[in-house]
CHARMM-style PDB file with segment names, atoms N, HN, CA, C and O in Angstrom:
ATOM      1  N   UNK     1       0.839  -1.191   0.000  1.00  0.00      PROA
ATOM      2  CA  UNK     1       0.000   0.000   0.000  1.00  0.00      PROA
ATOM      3  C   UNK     1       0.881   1.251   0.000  1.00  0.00      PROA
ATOM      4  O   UNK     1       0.493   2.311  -0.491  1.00  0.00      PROA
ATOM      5  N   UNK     2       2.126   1.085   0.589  1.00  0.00      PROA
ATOM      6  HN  UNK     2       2.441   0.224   0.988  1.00  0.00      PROA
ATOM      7  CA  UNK     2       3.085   2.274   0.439  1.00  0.00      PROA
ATOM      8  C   UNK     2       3.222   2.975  -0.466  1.00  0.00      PROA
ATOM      9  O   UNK     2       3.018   4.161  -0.725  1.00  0.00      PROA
ATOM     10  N   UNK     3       3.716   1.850  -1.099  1.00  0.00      PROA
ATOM     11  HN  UNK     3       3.881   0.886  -0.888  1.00  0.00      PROA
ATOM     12  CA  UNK     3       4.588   2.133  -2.631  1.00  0.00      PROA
ATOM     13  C   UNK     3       3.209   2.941  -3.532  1.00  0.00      PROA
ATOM     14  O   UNK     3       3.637   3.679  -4.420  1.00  0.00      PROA
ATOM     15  N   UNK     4       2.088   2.910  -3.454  1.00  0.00      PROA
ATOM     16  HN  UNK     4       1.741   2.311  -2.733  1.00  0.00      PROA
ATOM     17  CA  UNK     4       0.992   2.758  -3.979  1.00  0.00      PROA
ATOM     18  C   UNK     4       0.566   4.337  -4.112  1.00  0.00      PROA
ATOM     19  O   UNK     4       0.519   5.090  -5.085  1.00  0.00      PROA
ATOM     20  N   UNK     5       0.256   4.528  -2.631  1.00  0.00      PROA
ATOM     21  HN  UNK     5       0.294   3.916  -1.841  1.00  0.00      PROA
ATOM     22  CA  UNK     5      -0.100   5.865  -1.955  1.00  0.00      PROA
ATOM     23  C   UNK     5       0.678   7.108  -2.873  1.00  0.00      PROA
ATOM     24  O   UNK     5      -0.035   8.064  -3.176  1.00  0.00      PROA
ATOM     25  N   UNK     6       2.047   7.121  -3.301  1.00  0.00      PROA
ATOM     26  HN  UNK     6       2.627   6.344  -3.055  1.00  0.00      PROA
ATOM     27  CA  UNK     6       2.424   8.442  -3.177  1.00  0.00      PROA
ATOM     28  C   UNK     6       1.899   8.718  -4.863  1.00  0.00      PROA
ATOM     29  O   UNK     6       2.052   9.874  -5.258  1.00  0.00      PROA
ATOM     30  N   UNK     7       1.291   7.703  -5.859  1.00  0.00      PROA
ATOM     31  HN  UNK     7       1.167   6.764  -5.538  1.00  0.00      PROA
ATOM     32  CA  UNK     7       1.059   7.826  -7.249  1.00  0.00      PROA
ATOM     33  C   UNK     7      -1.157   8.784  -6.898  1.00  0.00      PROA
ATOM     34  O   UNK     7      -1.665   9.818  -7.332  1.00  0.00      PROA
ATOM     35  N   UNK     8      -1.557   7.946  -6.194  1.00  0.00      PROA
ATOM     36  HN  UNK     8      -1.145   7.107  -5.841  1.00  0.00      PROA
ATOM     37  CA  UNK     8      -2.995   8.302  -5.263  1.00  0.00      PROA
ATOM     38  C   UNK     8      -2.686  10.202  -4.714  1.00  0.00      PROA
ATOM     39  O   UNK     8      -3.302  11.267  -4.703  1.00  0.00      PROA
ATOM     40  N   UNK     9      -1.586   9.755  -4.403  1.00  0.00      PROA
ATOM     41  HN  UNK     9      -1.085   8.890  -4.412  1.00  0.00      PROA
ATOM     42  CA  UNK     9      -1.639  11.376  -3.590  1.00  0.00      PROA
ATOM     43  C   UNK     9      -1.342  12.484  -4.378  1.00  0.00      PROA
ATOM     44  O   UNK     9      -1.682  13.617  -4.038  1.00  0.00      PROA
ATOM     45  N   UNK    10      -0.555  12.176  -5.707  1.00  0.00      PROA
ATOM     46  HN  UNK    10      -0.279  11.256  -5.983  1.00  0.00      PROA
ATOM     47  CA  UNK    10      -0.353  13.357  -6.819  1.00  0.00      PROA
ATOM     48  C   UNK    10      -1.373  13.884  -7.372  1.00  0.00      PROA
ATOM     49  O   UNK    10      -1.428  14.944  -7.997  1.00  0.00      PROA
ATOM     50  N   UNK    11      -2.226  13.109  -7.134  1.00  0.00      PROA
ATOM     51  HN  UNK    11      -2.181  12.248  -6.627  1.00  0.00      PROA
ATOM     52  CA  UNK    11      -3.937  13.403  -8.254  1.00  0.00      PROA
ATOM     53  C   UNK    11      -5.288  13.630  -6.912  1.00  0.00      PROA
ATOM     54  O   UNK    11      -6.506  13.758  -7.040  1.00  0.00      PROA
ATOM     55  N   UNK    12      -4.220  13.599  -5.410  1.00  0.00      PROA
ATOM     56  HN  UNK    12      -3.231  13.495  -5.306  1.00  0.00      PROA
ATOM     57  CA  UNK    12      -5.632  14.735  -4.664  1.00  0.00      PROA
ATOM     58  C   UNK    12      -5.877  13.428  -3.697  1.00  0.00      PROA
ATOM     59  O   UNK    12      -6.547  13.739  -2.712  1.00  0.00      PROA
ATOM     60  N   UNK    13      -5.470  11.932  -3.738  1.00  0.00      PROA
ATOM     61  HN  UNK    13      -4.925  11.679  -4.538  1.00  0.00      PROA
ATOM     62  CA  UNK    13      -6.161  11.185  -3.143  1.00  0.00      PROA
ATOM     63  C   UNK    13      -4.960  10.174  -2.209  1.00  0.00      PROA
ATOM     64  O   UNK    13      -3.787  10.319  -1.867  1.00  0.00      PROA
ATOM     65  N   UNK    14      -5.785   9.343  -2.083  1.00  0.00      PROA
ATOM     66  HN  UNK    14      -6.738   9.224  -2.360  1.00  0.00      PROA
ATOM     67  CA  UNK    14      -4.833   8.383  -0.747  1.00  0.00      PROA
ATOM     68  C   UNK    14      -6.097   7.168  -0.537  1.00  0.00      PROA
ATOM     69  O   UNK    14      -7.285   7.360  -0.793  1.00  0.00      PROA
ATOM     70  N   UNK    15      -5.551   6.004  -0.053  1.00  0.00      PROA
ATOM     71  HN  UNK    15      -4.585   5.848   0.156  1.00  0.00      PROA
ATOM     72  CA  UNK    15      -5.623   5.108   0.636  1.00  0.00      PROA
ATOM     73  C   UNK    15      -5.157   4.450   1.850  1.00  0.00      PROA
ATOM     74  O   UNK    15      -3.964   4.589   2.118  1.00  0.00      PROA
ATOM     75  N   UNK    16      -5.860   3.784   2.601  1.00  0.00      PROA
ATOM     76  HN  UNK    16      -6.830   3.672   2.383  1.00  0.00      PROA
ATOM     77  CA  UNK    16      -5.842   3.203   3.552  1.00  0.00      PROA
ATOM     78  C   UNK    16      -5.759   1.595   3.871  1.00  0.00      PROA
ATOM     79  O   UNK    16      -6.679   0.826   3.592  1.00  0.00      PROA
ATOM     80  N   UNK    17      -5.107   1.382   4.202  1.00  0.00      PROA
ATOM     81  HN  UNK    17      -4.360   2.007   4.429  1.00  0.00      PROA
ATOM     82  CA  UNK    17      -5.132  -0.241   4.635  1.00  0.00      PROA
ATOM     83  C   UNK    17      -6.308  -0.580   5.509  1.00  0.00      PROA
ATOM     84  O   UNK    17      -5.823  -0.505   6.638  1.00  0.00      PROA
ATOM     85  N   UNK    18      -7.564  -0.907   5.639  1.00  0.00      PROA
ATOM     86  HN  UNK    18      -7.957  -0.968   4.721  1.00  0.00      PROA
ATOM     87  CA  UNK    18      -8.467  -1.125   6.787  1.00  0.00      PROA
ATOM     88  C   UNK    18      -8.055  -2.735   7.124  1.00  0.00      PROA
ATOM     89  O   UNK    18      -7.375  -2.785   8.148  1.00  0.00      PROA
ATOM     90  N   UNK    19      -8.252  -3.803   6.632  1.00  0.00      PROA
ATOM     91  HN  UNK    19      -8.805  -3.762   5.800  1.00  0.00      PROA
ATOM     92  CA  UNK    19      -8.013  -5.203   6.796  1.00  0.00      PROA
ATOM     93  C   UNK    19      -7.413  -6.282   5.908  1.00  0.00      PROA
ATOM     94  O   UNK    19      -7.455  -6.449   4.689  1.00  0.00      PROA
ATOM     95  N   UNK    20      -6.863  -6.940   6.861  1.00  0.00      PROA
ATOM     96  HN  UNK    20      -6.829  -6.804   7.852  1.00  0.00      PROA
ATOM     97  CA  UNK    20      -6.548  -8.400   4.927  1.00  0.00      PROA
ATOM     98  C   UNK    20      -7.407  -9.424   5.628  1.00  0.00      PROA
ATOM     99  O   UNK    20      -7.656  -9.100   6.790  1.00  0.00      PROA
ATOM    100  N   UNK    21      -7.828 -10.355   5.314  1.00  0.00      PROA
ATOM    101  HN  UNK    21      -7.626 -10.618   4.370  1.00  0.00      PROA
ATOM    102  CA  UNK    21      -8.733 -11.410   5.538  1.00  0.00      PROA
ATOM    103  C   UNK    21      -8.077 -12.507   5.482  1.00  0.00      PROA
ATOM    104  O   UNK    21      -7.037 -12.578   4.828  1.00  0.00      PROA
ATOM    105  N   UNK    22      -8.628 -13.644   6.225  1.00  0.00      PROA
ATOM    106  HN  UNK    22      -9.473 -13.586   6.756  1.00  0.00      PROA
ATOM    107  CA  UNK    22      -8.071 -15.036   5.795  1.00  0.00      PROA
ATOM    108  C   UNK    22      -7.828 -15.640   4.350  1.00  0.00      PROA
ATOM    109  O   UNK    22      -6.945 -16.359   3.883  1.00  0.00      PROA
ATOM    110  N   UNK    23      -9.296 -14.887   3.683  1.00  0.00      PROA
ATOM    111  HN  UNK    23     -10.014 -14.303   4.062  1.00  0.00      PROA
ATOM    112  CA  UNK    23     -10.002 -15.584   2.438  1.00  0.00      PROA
ATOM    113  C   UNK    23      -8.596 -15.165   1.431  1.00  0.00      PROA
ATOM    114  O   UNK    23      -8.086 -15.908   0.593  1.00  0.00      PROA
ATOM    115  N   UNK    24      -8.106 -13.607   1.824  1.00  0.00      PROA
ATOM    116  HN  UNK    24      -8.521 -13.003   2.505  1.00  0.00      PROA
ATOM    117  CA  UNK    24      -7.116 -13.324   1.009  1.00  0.00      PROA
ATOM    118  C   UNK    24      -7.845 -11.836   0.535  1.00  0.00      PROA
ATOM    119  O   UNK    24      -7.089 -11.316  -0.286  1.00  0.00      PROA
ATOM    120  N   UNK    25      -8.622 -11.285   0.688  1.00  0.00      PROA
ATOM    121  HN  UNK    25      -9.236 -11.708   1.354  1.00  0.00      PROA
ATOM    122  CA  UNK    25      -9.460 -10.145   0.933  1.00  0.00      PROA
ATOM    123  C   UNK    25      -8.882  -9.141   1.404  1.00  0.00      PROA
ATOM    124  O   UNK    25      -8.718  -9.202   2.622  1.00  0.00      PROA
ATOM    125  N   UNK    26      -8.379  -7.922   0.735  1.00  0.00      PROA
ATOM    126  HN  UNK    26      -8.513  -7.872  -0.254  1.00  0.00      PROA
ATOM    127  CA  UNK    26      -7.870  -6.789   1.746  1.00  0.00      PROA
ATOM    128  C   UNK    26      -8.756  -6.127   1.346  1.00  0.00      PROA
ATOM    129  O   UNK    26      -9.195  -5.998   0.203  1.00  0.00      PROA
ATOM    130  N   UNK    27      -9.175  -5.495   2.673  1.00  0.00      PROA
ATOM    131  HN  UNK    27      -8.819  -5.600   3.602  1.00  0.00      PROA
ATOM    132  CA  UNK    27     -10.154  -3.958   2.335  1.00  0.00      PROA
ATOM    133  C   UNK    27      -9.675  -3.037   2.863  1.00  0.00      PROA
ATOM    134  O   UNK    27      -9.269  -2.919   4.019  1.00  0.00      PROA
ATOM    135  N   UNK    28      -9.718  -1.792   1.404  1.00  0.00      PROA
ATOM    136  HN  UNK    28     -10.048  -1.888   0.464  1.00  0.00      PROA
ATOM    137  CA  UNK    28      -8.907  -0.777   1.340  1.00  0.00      PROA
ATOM    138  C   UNK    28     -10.272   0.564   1.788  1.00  0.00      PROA
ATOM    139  O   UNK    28     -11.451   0.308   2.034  1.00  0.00      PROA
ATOM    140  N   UNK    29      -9.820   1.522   1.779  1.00  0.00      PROA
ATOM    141  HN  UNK    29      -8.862   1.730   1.579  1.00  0.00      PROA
ATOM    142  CA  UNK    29     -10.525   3.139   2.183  1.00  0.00      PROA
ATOM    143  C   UNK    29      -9.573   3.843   1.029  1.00  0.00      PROA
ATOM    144  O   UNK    29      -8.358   3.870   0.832  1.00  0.00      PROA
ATOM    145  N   UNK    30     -10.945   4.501   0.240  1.00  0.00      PROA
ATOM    146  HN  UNK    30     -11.932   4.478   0.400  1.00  0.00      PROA
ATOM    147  CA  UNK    30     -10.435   5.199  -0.972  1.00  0.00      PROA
ATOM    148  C   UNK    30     -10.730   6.516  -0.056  1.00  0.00      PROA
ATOM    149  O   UNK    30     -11.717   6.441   0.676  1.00  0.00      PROA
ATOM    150  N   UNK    31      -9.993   7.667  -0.032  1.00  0.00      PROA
ATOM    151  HN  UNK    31      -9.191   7.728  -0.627  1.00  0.00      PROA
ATOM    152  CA  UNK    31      -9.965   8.827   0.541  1.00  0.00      PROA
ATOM    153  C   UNK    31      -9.543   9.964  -0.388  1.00  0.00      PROA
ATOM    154  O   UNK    31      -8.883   9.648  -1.378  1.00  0.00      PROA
ATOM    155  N   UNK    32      -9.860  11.310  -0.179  1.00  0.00      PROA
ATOM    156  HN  UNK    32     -10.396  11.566   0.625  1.00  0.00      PROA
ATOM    157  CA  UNK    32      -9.578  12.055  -0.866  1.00  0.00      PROA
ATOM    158  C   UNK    32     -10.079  12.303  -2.356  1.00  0.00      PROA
ATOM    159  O   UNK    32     -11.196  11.786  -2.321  1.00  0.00      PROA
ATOM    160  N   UNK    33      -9.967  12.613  -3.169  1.00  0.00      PROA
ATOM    161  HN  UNK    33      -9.059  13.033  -3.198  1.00  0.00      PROA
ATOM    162  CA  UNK    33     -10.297  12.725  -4.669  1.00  0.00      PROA
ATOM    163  C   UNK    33     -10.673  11.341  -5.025  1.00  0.00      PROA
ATOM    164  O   UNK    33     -11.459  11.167  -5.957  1.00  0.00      PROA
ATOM    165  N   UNK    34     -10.117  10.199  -4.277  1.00  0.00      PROA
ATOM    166  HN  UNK    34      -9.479  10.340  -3.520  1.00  0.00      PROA
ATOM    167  CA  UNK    34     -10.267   8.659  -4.950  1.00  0.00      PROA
ATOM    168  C   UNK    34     -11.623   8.418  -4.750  1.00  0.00      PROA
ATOM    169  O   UNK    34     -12.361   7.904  -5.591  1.00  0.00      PROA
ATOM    170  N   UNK    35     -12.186   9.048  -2.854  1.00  0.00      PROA
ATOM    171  HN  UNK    35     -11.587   9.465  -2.171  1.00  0.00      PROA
ATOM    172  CA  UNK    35     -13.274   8.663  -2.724  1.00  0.00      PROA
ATOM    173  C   UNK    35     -14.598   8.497  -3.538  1.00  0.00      PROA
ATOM    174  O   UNK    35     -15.371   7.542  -3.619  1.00  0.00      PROA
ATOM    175  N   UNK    36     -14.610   9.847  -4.167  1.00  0.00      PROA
ATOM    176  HN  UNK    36     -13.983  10.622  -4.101  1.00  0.00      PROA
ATOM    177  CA  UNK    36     -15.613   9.911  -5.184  1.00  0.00      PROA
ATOM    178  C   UNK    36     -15.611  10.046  -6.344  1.00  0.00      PROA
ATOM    179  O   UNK    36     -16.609  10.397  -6.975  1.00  0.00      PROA
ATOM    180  N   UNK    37     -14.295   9.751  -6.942  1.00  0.00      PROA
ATOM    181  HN  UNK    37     -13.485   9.466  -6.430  1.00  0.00      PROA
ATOM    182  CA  UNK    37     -13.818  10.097  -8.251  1.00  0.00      PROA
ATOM    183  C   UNK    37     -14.320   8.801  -9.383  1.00  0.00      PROA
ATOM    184  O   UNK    37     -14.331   7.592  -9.150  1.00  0.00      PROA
ATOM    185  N   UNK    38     -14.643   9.375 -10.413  1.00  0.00      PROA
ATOM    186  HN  UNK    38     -14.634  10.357 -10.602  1.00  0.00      PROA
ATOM    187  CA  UNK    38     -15.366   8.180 -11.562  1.00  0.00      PROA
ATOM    188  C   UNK    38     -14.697   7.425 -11.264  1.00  0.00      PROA
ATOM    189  O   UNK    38     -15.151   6.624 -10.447  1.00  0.00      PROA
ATOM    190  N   UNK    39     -13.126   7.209 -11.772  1.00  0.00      PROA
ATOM    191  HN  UNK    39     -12.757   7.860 -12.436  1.00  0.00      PROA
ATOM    192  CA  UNK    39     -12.536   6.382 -12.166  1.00  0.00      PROA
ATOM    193  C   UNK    39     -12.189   5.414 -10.917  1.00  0.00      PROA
ATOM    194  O   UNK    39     -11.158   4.760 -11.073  1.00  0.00      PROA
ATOM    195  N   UNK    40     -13.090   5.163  -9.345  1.00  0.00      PROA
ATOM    196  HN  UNK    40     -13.927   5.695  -9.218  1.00  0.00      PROA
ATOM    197  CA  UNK    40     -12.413   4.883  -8.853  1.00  0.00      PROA
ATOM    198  C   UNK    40     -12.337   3.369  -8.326  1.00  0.00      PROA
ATOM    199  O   UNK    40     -11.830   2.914  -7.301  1.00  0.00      PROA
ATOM    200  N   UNK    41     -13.036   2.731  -9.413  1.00  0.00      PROA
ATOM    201  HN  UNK    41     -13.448   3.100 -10.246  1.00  0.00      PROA
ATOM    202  CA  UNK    41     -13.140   1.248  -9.440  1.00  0.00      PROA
ATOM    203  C   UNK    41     -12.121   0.558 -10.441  1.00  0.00      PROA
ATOM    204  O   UNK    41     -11.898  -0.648 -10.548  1.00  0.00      PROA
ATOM    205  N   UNK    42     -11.525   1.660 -11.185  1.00  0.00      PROA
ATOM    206  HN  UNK    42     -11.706   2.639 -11.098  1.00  0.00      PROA
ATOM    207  CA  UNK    42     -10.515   0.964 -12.396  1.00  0.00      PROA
ATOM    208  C   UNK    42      -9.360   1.598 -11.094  1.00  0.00      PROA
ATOM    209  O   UNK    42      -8.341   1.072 -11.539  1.00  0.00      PROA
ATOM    210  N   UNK    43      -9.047   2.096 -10.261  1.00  0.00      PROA
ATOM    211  HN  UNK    43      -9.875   2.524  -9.899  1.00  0.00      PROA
ATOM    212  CA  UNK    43      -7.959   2.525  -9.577  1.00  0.00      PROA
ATOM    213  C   UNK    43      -7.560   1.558  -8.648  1.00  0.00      PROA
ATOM    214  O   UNK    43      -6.416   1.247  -8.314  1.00  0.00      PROA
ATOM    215  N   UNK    44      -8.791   1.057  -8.216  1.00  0.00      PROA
ATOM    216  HN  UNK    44      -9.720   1.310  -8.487  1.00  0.00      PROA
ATOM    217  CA  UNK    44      -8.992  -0.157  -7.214  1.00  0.00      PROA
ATOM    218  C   UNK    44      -8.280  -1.605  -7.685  1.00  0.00      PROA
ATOM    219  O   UNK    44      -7.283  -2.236  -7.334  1.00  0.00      PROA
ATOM    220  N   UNK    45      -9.476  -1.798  -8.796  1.00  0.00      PROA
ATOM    221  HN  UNK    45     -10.285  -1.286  -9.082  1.00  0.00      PROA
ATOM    222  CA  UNK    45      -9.047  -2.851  -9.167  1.00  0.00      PROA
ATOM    223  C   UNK    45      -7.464  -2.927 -10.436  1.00  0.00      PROA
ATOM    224  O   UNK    45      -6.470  -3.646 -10.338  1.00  0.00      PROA
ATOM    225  N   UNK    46      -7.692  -2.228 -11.169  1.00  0.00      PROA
ATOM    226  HN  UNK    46      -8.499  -1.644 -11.249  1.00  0.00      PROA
ATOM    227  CA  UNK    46      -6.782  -2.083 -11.961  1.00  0.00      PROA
ATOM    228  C   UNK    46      -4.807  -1.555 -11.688  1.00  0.00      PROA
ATOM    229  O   UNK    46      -3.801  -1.850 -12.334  1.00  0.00      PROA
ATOM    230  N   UNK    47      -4.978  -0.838 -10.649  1.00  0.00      PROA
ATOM    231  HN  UNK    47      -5.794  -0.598 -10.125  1.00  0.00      PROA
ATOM    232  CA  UNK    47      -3.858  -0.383  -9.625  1.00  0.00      PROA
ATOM    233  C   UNK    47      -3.711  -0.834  -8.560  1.00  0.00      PROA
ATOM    234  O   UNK    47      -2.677  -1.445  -8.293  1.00  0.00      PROA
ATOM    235  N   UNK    48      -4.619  -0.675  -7.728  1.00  0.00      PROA
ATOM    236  HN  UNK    48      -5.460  -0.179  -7.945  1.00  0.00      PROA
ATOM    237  CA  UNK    48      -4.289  -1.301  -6.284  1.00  0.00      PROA
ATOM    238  C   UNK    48      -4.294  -2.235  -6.336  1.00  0.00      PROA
ATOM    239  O   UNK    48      -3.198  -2.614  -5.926  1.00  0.00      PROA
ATOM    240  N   UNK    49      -5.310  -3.624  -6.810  1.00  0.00      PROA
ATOM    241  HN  UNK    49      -6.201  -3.315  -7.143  1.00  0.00      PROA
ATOM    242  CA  UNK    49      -5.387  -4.717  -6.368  1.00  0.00      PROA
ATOM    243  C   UNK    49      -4.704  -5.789  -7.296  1.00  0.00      PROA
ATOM    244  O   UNK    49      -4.537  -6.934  -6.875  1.00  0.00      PROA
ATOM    245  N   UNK    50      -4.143  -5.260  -9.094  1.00  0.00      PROA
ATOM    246  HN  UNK    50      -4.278  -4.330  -9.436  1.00  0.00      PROA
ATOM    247  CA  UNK    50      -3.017  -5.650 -10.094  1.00  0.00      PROA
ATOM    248  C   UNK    50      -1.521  -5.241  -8.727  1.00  0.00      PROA
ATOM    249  O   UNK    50      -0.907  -6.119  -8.123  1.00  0.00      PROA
ATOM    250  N   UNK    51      -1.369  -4.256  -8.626  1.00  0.00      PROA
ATOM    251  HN  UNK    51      -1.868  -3.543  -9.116  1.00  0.00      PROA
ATOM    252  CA  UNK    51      -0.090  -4.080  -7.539  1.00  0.00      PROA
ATOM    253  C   UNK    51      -0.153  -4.973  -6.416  1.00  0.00      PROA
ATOM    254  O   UNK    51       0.786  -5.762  -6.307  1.00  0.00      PROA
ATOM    255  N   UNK    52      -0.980  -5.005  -5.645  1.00  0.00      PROA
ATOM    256  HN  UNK    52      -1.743  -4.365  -5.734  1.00  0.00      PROA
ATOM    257  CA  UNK    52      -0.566  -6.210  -4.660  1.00  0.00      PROA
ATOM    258  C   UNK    52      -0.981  -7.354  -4.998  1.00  0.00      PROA
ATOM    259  O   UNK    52      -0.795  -8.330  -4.271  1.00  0.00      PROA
ATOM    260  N   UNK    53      -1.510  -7.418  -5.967  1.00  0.00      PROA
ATOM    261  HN  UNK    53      -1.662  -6.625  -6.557  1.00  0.00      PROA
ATOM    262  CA  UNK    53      -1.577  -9.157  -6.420  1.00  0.00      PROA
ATOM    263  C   UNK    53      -0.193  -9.647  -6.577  1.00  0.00      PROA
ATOM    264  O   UNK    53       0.128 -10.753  -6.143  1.00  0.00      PROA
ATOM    265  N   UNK    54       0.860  -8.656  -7.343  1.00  0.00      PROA
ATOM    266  HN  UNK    54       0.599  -7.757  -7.695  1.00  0.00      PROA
ATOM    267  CA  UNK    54       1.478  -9.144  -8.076  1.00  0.00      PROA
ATOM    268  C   UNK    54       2.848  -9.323  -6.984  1.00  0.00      PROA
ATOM    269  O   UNK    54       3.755 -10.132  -7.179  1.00  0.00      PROA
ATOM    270  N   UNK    55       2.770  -8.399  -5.833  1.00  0.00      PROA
ATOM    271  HN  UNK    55       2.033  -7.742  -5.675  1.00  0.00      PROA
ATOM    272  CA  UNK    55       3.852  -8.689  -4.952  1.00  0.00      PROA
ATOM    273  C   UNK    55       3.112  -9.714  -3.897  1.00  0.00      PROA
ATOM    274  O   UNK    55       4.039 -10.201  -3.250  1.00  0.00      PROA
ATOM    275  N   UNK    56       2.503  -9.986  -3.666  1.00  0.00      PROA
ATOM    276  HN  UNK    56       1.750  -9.590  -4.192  1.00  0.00      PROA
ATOM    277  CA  UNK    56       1.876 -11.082  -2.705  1.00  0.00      PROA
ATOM    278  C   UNK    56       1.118 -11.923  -3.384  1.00  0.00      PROA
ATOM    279  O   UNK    56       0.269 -11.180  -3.877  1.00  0.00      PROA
ATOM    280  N   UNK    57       0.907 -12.898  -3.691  1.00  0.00      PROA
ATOM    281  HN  UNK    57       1.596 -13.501  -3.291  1.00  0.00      PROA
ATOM    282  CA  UNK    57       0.338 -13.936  -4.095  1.00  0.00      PROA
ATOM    283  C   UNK    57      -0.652 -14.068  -3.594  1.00  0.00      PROA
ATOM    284  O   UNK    57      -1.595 -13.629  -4.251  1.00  0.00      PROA
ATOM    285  N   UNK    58      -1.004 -14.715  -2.211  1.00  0.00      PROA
ATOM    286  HN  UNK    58      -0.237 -15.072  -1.677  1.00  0.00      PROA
ATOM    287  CA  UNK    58      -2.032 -14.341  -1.413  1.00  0.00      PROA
ATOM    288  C   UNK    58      -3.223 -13.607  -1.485  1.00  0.00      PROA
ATOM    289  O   UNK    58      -4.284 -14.019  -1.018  1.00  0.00      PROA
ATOM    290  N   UNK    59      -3.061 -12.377  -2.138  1.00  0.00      PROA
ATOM    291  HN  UNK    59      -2.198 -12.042  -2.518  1.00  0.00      PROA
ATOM    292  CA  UNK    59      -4.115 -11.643  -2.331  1.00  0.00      PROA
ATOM    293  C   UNK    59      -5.027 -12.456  -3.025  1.00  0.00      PROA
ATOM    294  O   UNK    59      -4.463 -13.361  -3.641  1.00  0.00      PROA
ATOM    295  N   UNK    60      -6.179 -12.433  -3.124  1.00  0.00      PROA
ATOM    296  HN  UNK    60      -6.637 -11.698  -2.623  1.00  0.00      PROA
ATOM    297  CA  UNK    60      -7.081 -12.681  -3.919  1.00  0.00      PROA
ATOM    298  C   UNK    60      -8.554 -11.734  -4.445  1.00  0.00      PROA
ATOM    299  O   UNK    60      -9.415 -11.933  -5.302  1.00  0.00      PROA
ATOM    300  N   UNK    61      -8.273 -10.520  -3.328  1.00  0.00      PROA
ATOM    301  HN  UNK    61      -7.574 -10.359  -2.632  1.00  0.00      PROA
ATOM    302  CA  UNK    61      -9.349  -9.580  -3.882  1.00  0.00      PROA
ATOM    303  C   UNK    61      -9.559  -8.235  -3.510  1.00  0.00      PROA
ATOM    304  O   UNK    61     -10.238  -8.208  -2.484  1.00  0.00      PROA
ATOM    305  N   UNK    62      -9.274  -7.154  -3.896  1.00  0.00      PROA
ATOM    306  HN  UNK    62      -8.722  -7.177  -4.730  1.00  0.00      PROA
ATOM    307  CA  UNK    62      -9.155  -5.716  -3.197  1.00  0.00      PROA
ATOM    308  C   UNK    62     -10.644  -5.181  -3.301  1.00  0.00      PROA
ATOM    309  O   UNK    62     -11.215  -5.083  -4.387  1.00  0.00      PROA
ATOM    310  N   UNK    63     -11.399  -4.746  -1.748  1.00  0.00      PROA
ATOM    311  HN  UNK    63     -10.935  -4.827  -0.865  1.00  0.00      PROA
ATOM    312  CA  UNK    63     -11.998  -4.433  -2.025  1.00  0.00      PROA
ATOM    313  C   UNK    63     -12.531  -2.760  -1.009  1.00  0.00      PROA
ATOM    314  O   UNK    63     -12.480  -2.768   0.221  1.00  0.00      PROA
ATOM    315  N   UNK    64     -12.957  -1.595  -1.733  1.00  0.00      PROA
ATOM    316  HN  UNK    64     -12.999  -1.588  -2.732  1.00  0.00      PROA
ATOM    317  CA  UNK    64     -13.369  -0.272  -0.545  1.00  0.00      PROA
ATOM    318  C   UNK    64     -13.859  -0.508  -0.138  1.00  0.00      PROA
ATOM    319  O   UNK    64     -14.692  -1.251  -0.658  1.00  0.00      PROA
ATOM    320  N   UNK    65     -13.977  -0.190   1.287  1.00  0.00      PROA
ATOM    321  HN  UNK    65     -13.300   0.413   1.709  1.00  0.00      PROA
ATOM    322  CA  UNK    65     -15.264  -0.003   2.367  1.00  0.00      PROA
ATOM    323  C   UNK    65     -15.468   1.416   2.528  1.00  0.00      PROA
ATOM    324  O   UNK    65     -14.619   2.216   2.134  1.00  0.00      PROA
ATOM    325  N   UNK    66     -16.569   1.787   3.098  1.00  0.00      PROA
ATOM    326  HN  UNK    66     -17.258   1.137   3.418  1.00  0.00      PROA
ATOM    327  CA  UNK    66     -16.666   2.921   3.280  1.00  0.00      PROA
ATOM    328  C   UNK    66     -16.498   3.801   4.411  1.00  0.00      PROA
ATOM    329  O   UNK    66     -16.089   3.170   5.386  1.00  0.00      PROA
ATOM    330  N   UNK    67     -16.674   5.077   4.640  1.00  0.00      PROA
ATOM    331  HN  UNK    67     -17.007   5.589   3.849  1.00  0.00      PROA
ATOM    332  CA  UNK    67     -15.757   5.279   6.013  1.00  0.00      PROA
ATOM    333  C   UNK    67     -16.644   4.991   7.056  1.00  0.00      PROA
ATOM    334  OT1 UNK    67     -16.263   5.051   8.225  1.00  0.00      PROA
TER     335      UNK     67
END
C-alpha cells in the first residue's frame, strides 16, 4: 500500500489499509479525490489490487469499504 499511496496522492487522493482477511481479501478506504472520483473502481481494481496481487500472491481480492 506504500509504494501505492504516493502515485494516489499526486492526483488529490490516498488510501488506507483497513483489513486483509483469511479468504485473502484486503479492504482498502479510498480517501480524498479517490473517494468519489469516476474512475475509482478501475484505480482499485486495476492499480491497487493488479499491484498487490502481483507482490503477494495471497491476495485474492481488493476491495473499498466505506468510512
Amino acid at each position: 500500500i506504500e509504494k501505492i499511496r504516493p502515485q494516489l496522492q499526486n492526483d488529490g487522493g490516498d488510501v488506507e489499509l483497513v483489513s486483509v482477511e483469511d479468504d485473502g481479501t484486503v479492504k482498502v478506504r479510498l480517501m480524498g479525490h479517490c473517494a468519489g472520483c469516476a474512475m475509482s473502481q478501475q484505480t482499485l481494481k486495476f492499480g491497487i489490487e493488479r499491484a498487490l496481487k502481483t507482490h503477494i500472491p495471497e491476495v485474492k481480492e481488493v476491495i473499498s469499504v466505506p468510512f
